[in-house]
N, C-alpha and C positions, 0 to 999 in steps of 0.2 A: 281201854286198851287200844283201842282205832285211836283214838287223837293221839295217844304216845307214839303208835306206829307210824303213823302221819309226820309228827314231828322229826321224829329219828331220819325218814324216810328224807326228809327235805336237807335236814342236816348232810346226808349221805349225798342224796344226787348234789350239794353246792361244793362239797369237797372231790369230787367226780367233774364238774365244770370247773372248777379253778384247775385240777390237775391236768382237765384237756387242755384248756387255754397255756400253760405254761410247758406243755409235750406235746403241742400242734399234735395231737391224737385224738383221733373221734372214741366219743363218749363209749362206744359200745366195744368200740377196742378196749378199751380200759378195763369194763368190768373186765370183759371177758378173759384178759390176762392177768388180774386179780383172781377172778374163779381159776386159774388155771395154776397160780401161784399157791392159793391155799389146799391146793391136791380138789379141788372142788371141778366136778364135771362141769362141762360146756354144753348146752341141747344143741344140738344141729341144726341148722336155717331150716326155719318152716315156710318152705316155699307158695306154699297156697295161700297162706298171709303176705305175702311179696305181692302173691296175684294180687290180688283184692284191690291193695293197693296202685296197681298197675291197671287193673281192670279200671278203675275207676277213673284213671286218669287218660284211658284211651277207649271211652265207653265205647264210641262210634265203631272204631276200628277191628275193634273185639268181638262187639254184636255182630260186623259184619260177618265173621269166625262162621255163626252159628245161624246165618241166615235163615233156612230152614227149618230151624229149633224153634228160632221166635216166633212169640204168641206175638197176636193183631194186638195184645194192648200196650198201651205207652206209658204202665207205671215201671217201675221199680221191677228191675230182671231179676230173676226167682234165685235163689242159690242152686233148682237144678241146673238151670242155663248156663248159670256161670263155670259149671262145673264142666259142663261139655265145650265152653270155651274154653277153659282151660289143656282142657282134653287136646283138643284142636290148636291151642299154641303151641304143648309139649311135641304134639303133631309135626309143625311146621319149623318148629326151632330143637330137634333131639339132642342134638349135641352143645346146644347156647342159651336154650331156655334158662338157664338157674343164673349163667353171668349175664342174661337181660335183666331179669328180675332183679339180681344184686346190686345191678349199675343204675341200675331207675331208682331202688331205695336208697342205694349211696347219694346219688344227685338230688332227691329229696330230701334228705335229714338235710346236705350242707346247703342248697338251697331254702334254707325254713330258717335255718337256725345265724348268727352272728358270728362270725370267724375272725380271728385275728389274721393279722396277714403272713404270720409263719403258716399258719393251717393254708389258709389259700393256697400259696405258693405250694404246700406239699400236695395239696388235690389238684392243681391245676392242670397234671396229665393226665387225671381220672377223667375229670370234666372234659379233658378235650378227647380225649377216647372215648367217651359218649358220644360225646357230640357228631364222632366221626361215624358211628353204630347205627345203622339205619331202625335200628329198633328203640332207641333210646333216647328221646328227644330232652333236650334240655327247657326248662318253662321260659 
């Protein structure tokens, strides 16, 4: 049953990347207007998953957040910690936190992944609207 669903699975996401490449539209637009086309709900941005992702990518900056929280050691920051950083972004950012988080993950997928140059051209005011967001660094 797993190797069918696997198969199926791949089939699906290459008919999803041909249709992004050919509708300069990001993958996750797609489905998600697919799920909305078949009467099919939408989950809402799980923004603590954005974190994580943001956490990771601005480790330094973040731990600084929670100075006082951090433990003396120098592995791997607990998931309470990160928890009270996060605490302390929604803190600092109440009204822009969730469009930080969206603009760091948007600039990631297009930054990872190969774009035609219609998509380009259609992110290229995203990308430079980041770039302009003191909170959103481009890599």
């Amino acid at each position: 049953m797993n190797a069918a669903l696997d198969t199926g699975f791949v089939g699906i996401e290459r008919h999803f990347l041909e249709l992004a490449a050919s509708t300069a539209l990001p993958m996750t637009q797609l489905i998600n207007l697919y799920l909305k086309s078949r009467g099919r709900s939408v989950n809402g941005t799980n923004y603590w998953n954005l974190y994580a992702n943001y956490f990771k990518d601005h480790l330094q900056e973040e731990l600084g957040r929670c100075e006082k929280e951090k433990s003396e050691g120098s592995g791997t920051p607990s998931a309470t910690l990160r928890r009270k950083c996060y605490e302390k972004f929604k803190d600092t950012f109440p009204d822009t936190y969730q469009d930080i988080l969206s603009k760091h993950e948007e600039v990631a997928l297009l930054s990872s992944s190969p774009q035609t140059i219609a998509r380009a051209d259609k992110h290229s005011k995203t990308l430079s609207e980041c770039d302009e967001h003191p909170r959103v660094r481009l890599r």
